[in-house]
N, C-alpha and C positions, 0 to 999 in steps of 0.2 A: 649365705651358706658358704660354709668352708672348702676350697681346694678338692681336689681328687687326690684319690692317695694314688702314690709309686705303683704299690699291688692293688689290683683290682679283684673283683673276689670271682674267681673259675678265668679269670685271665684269657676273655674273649676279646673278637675282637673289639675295635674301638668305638662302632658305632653301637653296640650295645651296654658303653659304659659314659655314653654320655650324660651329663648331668641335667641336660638340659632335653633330650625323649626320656632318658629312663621312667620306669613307672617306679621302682624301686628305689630306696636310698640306706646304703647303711652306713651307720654311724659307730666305727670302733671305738671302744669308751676302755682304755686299757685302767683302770682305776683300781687300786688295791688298799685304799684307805680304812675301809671297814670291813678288815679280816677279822678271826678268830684260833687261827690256825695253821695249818699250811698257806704259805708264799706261792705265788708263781701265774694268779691270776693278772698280771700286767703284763706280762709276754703272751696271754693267748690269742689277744684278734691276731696279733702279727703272724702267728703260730699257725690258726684257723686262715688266714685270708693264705699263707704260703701252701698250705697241703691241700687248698681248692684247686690249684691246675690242675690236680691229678684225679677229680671228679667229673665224671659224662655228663655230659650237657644234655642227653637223653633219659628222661629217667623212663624207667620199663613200669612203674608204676600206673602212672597217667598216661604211657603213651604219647611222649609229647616232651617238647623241647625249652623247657619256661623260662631260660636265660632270653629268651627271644623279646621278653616284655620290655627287656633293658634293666640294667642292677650296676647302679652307679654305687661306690665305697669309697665315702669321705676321707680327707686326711686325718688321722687325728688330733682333736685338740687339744692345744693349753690346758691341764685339767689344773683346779686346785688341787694341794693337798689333802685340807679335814672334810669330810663328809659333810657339814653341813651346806660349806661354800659349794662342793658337788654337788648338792643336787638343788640350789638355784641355777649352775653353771649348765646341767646337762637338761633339766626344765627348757632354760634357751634355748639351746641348742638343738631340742626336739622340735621347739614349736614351732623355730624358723626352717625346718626342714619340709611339717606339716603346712604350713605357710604355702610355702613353693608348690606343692599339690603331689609334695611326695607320698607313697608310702613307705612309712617308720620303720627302721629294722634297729636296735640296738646291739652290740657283739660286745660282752664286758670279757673284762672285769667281774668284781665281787658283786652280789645281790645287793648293795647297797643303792648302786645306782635306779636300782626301778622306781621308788616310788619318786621321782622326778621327772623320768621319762611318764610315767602314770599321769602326773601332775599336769603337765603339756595337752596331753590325749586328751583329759577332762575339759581344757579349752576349750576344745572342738566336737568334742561327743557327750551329748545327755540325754538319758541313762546313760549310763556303762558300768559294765562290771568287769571283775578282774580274776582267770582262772590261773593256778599258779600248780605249775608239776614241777614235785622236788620233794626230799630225802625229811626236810625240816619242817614243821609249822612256821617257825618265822614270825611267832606272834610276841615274842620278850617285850614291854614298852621299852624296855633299854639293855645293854650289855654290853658288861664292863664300863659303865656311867655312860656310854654312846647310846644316843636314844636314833641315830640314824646307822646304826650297826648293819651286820646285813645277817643279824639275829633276830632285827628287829622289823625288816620289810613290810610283812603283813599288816604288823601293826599301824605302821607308818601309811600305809595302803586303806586303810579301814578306818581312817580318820576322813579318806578322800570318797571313801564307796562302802555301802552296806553289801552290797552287792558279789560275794567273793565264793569261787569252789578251789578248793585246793584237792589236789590228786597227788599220789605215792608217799603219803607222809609218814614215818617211819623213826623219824627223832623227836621228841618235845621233853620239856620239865614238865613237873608236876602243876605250875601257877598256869600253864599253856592248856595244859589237858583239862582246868578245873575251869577256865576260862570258856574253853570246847561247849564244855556238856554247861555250863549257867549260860552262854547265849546260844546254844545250838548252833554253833558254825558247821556249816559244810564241808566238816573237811574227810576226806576218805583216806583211809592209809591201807600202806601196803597192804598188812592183814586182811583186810576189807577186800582191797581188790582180785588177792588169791584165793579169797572165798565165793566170788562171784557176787559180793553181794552189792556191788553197785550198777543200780539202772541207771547208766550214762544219760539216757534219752529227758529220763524224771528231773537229774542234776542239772541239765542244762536247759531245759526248759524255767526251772526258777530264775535263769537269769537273764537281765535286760540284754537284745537281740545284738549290739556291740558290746565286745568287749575286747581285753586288753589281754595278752598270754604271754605269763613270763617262765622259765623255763630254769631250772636251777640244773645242770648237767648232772648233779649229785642225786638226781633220780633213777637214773639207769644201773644198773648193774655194772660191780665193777670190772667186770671182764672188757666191759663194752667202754667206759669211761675209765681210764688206771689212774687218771689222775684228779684231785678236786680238791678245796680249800677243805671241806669238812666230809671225809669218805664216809658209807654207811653202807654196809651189807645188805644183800636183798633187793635190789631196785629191779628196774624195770628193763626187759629188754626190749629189743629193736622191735621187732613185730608187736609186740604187746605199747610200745609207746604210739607209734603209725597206728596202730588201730585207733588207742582213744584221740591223736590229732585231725583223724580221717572225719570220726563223729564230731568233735570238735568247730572242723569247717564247714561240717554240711548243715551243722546246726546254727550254727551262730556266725556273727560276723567279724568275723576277727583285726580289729582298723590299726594297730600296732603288735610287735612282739619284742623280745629280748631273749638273747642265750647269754647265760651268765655260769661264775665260777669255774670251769675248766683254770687247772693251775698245770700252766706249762712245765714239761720235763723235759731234759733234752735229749734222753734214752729213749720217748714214747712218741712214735709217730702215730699209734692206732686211736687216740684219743681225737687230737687235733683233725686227725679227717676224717672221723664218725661227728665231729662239730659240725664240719664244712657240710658235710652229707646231710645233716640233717636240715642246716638252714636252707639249703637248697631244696629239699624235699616240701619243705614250709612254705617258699614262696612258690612252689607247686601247686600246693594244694589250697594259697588264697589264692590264684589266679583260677583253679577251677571252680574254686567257690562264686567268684565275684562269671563266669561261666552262667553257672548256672542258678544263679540268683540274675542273669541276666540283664547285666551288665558288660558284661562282656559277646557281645556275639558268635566269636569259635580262638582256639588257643592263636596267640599275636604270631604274627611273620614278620613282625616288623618293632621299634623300638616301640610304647606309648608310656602314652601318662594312664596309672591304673588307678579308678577311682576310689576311695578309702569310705567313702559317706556310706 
């Protein structure tokens, strides 16, 4: 496993960013090879891990102090350049973290990188399936001749898993939507979800009890996120996203994640630390999962290894 980085993410102190009790492990993956549009997703871990000091280590949510499990943040690494060699490069990189008996956190970069980090998690979990909240479908098998685009993620993801719910979807082409309705994919969009007409409970019960949550920023609303490689009006806000991550972990078992696309600016601090806020909120609510799937016996006081199986 690679180094500590410089920043540590909420910049506690030392004995909870040990690498060796942390339960947690993140891995910033600053990768901007498979854009489409705006720039600026390679400065965000840096961006996200700097405006974590300035988030409470208490969240009033849970009641409860979740930095306490330990949250070690890798140095970053060597990345290639093309997307291809990326996602054998961050595959490694995930599985030797999994290895060690961490739990997986990924902080990108563009959505390119997930289905390698996915690829890793497969190693070690079968079934699994994969729920993905964001602005796009993500099904193109290619774009702009890149068949590892981060246009093309789902697709790339659905090669490895039949298993997939996508939530806030709100962009696709017409081959994507024709796609949709000839295999019945699961996917819910905005529309949908301002109608009320998704049974969370129904959605996630079709899928095997691990899985994999990747997280495209460009689901929220843009008030709440200013900045993203591919903006789209309409997303989701803060309470409306917590709610469906709340069902999410109580339902299922979440054994890795990813926050991806946030494209740094350097006029916007509200983005970057609604990032940090949120990952922090995330690994809240798997430690009260793995709680109350009992595994855990009451929230940690102390660093541990948190179990992922």
């Amino acid at each position: 496993m690679v180094n500590k980085n410089n920043i540590q993410f909420l910049q506690p102190d030392e004995i909870y960013c040990d690498p060796l009790k942390a339960g947690f492990c993140i891995l910033p993956y600053p990768f901007e090879g498979g854009i489409s549009f705006h720039s600026g997703t390679a400065k965000a871990p840096q961006a996200v891990l700097q405006a974590s000091s300035q988030v409470e280590l208490y969240d009033e949510m849970l009641d409860a102090e979740p930095f306490r499990a330990g949250i070690c943040t890798l140095e970053t690494p060597n990345i290639p350049a093309k997307t291809k060699e990326m996602a054998d490069h961050i595959y490694k990189s995930c599985k030797t973290i999994i290895e060690k008996g961490k739990y997986p956190i990924v902080l990108g970069g563009d959505h390119s990188i997930s289905p390698g980090f996915f690829k890793a998690l497969c190693r070690f979990h079968n079934p699994i399936g994969v729920i993905q909240l964001d602005a796009h479908a993500d099904l193109r098998d290619q774009y702009e001749d890149d068949p590892h685009s981060h246009a093309s993620v789902m697709a790339r993801i659905r090669e490895q898993t039949e298993h997939t719910l996508q939530l806030g979807i709100r962009s696709m082409c017409i081959e994507e939507a024709d796609l949709i309705k000839r295999e019945n994919l699961a996917v819910e969009t905005m529309h949908e979800l301002r109608k009320n007409d998704l049974n969370i409970n129904a959605a996630l019960e079709r899928l095997p009890d691990k899985v994999f949550l990747t997280i495209d920023v460009d689901v929220f609303d843009t008030g709440l996120i200013q900045h993203t490689g591919t903006p789209e009006p309409g997303g989701l806000t803060w309470y409306e996203a917590l709610g469906l991550l709340r069902e999410i972990f109580a339902k299922k078992n979440v054994v890795g994640f990813d926050l991806v696309e946030l494209a740094c600016h350097p006029d916007d601090w509200v983005s970057p630390f609604a990032v940090a806020r949120l990952l922090y909120k995330i690994i809240g609510l798997k430690i009260n999962s793995l709680i109350n799937r009992k595994q855990l016996i009451a929230w940690p006081k102390k660093p541990l290894k948190v179990p992922v199986n």
